[in-house]
C-alpha positions in Angstrom: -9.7 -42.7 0.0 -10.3 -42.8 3.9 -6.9 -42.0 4.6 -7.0 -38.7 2.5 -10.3 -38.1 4.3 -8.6 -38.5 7.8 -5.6 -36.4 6.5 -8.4 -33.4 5.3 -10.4 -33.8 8.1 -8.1 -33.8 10.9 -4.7 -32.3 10.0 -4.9 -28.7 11.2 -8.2 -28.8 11.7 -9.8 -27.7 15.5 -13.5 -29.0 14.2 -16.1 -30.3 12.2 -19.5 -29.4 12.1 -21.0 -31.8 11.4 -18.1 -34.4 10.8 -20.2 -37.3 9.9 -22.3 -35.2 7.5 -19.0 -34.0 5.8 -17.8 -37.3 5.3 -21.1 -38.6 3.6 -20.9 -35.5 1.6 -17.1 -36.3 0.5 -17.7 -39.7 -0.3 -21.1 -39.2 -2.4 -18.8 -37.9 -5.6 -20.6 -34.7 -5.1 -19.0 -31.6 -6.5 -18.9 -29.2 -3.6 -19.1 -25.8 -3.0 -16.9 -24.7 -0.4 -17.1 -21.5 0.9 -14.7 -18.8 2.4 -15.4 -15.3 3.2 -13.3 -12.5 4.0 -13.8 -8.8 5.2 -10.6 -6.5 3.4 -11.0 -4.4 6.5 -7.5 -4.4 5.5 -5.2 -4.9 2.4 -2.5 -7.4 3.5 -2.8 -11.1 4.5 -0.8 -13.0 6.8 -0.1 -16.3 7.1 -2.7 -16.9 10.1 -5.2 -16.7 6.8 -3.0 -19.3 4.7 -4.1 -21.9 7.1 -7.5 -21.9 5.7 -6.4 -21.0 2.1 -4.2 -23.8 2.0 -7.1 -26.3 3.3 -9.1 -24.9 0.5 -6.3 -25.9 -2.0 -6.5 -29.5 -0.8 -10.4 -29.5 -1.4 -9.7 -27.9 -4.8 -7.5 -30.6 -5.8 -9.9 -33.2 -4.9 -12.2 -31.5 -7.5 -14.2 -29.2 -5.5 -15.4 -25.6 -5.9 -13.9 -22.7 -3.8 -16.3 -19.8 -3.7 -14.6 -17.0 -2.5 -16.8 -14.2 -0.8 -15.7 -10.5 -0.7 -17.2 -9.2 2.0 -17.6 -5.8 0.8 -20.4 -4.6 2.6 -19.9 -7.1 6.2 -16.0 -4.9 6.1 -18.4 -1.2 6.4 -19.9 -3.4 9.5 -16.3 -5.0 11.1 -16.6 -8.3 12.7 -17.3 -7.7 16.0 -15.6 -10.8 17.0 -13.5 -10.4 20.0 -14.2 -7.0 20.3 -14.7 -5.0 23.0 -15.4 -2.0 21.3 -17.3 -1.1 18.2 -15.1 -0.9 14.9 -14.7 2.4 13.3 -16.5 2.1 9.9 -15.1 2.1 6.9 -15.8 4.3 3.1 -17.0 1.4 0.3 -13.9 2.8 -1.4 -11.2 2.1 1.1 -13.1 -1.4 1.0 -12.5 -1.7 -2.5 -9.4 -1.0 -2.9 -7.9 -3.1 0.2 -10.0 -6.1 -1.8 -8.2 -5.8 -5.0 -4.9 -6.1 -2.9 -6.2 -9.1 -0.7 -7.4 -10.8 -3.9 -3.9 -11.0 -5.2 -2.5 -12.6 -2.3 -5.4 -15.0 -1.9 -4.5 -16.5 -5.2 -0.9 -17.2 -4.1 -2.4 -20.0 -2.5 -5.5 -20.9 -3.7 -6.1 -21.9 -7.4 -7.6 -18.6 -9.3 -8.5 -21.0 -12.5 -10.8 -23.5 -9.8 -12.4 -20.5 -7.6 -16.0 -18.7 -7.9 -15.1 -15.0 -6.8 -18.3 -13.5 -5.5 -18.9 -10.2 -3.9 -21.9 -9.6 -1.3 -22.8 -6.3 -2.9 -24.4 -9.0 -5.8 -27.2 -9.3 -2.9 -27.0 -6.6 -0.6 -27.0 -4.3 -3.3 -30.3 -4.9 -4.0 -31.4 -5.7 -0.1 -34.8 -3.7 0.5 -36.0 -2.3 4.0 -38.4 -5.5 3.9 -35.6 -8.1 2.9 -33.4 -6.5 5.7 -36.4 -7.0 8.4 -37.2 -10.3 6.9 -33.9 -11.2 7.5 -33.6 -9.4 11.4 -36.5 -11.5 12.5 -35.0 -14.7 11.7 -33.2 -14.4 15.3 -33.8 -13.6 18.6 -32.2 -11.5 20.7 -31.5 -14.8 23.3 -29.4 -16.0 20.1 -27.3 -12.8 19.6 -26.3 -12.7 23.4 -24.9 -16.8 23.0 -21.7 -15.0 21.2 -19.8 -14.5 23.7 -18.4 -11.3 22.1 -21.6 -9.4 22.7 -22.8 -11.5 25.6 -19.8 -9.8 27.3 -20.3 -6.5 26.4 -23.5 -6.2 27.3 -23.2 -7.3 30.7 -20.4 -4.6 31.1 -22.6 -2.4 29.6 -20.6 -1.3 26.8 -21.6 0.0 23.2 -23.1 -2.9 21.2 -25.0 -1.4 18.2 -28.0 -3.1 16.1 -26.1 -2.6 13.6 -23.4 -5.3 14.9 -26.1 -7.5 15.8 -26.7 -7.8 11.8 -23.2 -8.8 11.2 -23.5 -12.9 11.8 -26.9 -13.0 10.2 -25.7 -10.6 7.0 -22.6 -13.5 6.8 -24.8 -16.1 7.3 -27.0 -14.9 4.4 -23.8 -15.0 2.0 -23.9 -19.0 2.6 -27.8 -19.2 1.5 -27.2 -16.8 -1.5 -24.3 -19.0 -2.9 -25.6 -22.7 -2.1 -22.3 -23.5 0.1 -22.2 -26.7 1.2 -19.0 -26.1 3.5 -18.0 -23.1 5.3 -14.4 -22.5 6.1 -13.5 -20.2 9.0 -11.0 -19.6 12.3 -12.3 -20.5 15.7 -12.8 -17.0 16.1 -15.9 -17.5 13.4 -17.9 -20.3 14.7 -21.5 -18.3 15.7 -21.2 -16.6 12.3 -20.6 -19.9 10.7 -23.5 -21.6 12.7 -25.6 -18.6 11.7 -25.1 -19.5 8.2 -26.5 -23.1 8.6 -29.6 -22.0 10.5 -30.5 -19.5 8.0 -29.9 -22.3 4.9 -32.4 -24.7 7.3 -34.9 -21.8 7.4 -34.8 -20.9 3.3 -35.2 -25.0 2.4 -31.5 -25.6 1.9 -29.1 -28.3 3.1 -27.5 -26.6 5.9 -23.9 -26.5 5.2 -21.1 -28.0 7.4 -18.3 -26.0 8.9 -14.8 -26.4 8.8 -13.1 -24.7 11.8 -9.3 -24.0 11.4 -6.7 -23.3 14.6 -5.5 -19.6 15.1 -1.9 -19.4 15.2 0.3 -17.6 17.6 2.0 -14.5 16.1 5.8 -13.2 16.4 4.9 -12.0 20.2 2.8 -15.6 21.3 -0.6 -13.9 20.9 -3.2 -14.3 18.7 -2.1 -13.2 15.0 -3.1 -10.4 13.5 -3.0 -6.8 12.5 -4.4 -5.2 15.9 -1.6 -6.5 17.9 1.1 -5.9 15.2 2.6 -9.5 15.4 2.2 -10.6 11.9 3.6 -12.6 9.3 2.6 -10.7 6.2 2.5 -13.0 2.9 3.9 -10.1 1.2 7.1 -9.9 2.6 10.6 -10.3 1.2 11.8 -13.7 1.3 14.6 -12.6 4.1 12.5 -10.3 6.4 9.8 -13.5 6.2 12.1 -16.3 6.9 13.9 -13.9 10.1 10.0 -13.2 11.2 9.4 -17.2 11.3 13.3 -18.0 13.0 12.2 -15.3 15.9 8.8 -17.7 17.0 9.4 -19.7 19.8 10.6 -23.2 19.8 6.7 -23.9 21.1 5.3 -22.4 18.1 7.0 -24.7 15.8 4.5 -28.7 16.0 1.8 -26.3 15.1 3.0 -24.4 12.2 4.6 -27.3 10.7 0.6 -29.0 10.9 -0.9 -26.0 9.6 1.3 -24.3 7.3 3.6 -27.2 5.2 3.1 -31.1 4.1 5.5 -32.0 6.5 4.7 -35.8 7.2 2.9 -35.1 10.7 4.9 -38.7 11.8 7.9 -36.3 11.0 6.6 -33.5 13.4 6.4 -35.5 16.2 9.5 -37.2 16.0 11.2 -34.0 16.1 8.8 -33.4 18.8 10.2 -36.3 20.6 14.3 -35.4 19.6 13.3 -31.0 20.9 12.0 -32.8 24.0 14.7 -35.1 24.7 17.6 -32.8 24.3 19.1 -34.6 21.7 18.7 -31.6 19.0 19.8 -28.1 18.7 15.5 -26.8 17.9 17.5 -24.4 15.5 17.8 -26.8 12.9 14.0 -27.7 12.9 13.0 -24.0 13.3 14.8 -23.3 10.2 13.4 -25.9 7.9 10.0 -24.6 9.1 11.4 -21.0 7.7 12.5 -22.3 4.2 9.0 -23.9 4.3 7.2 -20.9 4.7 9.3 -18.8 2.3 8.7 -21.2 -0.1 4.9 -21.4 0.3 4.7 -17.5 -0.6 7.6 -17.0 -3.3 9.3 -18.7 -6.0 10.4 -22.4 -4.9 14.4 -22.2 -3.8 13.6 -18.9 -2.0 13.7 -20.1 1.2 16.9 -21.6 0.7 18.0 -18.7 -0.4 16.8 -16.3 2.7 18.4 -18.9 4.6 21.7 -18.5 3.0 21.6 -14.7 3.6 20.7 -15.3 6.9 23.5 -17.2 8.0 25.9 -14.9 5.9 24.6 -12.0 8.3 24.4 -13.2 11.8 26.7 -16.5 11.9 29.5 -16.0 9.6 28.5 -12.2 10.4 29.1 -11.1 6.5 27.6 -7.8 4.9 24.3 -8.2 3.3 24.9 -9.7 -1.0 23.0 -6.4 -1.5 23.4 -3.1 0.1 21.7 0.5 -0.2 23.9 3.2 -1.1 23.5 7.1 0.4 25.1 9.6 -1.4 27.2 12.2 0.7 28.6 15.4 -1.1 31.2 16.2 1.8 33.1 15.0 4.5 30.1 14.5 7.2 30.2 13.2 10.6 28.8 9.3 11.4 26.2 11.1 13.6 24.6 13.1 10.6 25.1 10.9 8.5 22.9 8.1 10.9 20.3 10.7 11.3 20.4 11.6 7.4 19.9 8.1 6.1 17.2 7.2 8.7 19.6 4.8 10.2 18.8 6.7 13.9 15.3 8.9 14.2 17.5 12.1 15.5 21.0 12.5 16.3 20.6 12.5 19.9 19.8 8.4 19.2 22.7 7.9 16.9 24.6 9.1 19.8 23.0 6.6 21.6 23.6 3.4 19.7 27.7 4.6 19.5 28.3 4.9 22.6 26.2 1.3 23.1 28.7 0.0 20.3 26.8 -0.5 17.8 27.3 1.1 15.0 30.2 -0.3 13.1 32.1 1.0 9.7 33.6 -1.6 7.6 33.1 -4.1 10.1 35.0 -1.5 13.1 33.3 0.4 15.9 33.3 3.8 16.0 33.1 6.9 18.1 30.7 10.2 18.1 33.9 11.8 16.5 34.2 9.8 13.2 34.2 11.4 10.2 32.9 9.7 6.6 34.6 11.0 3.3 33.0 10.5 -0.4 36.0 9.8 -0.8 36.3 6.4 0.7 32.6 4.9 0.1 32.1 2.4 3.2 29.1 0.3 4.6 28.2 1.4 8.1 25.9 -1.0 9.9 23.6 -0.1 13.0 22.8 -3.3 14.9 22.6 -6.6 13.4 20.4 -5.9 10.7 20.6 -2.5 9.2 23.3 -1.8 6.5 24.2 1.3 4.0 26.7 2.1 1.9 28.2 5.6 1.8 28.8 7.1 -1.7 30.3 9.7 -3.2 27.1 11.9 -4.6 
């Protein structure tokens, strides 16, 4: 049993709060309730948000109780985290709809049949003017301006409404309505986390510990997530996922293996140790980190799969197994015919990318004067990745 304590408590993880309580509490036999909120500000997951879900799995499977919050009401707010400007707000309907959607993806990791689904409007719904006061005066104003998200914008004197100052003590209230004995959370979520556990002090409860998980770098090396359009969304094909994953620095790769597979971490660091000494092409640890990751979010064999197709595409430079077809009625001229398939965005670019050489039909380059016949169905390929077949209508 210590060892699969370390191994929770350490592998992946960036902190405890408080580690020796969690511990005690692990080892006690207790049943507990582990919590993990989440604002559908927007409908897809990535795999930055697997690192927690798949932490959560390993609690489950040591018999504990995942209570899932859907933040439906904190997502009209926006987490002002690392913010420097206020969110636009969002309709409860657009709300609902993106947590339906994020629901679905949550459950391809974490087990649906062993997790408590709650939703904040249970609580809030019924919030009065009093409650919401109550709640307000639990905190000073000293204590909002020690997150260093809106410590900073009011010295710059930027917006920072009231109504953001509610957000950590409406997410701490979820933790007191729901008894959680564990919060989960990124780094990014530590003062909302921490406002949790005060307010469970204050109403008579045992305040809960916090689990703080690592941020991973995205497909550009900052921060993942939606706002800087460097995601790894869980709903990707296998192929366009396992690609996403082979394009991540070598750098990237000690980390992802910790956070997002069951690697052996004495594995990692040997091929730590064989990336550092030269005496490995990275490729071949990058791509078992790809099948890895496929295989976490799709059927089991997927990855290998992807990885076939990927090879088939850019080393042995074969067509695609499958190929879209674009019916033509008439002879028509490779430069329509890019700007009619959406190949190019106008034909002034599919100029372009002939006379850069690449745009290839049947595996040949070709000039601005070719000519494609329904007659003769080809493939024409635009760069590495983007393939069509040409059909007779």
């Amino acid at each position: 049993m210590p060892d699969v304590l370390d191994e929770l408590l350490t592998r992946g993880v960036a902190e405890v709060v408080v580690e020796k309580e969690l511990r005690a509490k692990l080892q006690s036999g207790k049943k507990l309730r582990l919590k993990q909120g989440f604002d559908p500000t927007k409908p897809d997951m990535h795999i930055g948000h697997a690192v927690g879900l798949r932490k959560l799995r390993k609690f489950q499977e040591l018999g504990h109780q995942v209570v899932l919050i859907v933040g439906d009401w904190t997502a009209q707010i926006g987490d002002p985290s690392g913010r420097d400007e206020t969110r636009p707000r969002l309709t409860a309907e657009i709300v609902q709809e993106n947590a339906h959607t994020y629901m679905r993806q949550f459950f391809t990791v974490v087990d649906e049949a062993k997790t408590e689904v709650r939703w904040q409007s249970e609580w809030f719904g019924n919030f009065t003017l009093l409650n919401a006061l109550d709640l307000a005066g639990r905190f000073t104003l000293g204590q909002m301006l020690a997150h260093d998200t809106f410590r900073k914008r009011y010295e710059e004197g930027a917006r920072l409404s009231i109504l953001e100052l509610m957000y950590p003590m409406l997410q701490g209230y979820d933790s007191v309505a729901v008894k959680s004995d564990v919060e989960f959370g990124g780094t990014d979520q530590k003062f909302n986390n921490l406002a949790g556990r005060e307010l469970q002090e204050q109403w008579g409860q045992t305040p809960q510990d916090i689990l703080l998980l690592p941020l991973i770098p995205g497909t550009d090396g900052r921060k993942m997530g939606k706002s800087f359009n460097n995601t790894i969304d869980v709903l990707l094909p296998p192929f366009e996922m396992y690609s996403k994953v082979l394009s991540m620095t070598d750098g990237v790769m000690p980390l992802y293996y910790e956070v997002l597979t069951d690697v052996p971490l004495d594995e990692v660091r040997e091929m730590q140790r064989a990336m550092a000494a030269g005496a490995v092409n990275p490729m071949e640890f990058k791509m078992r980190l790809a099948r890895e990751v496929v295989d976490q979010f799709h059927p089991a064999g997927q990855g290998s799969q992807a990885e076939g197709e990927w090879v088939r595409r850019f080393r042995e430079k074969e067509q695609p197994s499958e190929i879209a077809n674009h019916a033509i009625s008439g002879p028509i001229s490779i430069v329509d015919f890019l700007a009619e398939a959406g190949l190019a965005p106008s034909k002034s670019e599919a100029r372009r990318l002939i006379a850069g050489g690449g745009v290839r039909v049947e595996g040949e380059k070709v000039d601005a004067d070719f000519v494609l016949s329904p007659e003769r169905p080809a493939v024409v390929q635009v760069g590495k990745r983007k393939f069509i077949r040409a059909v007779r209508e």
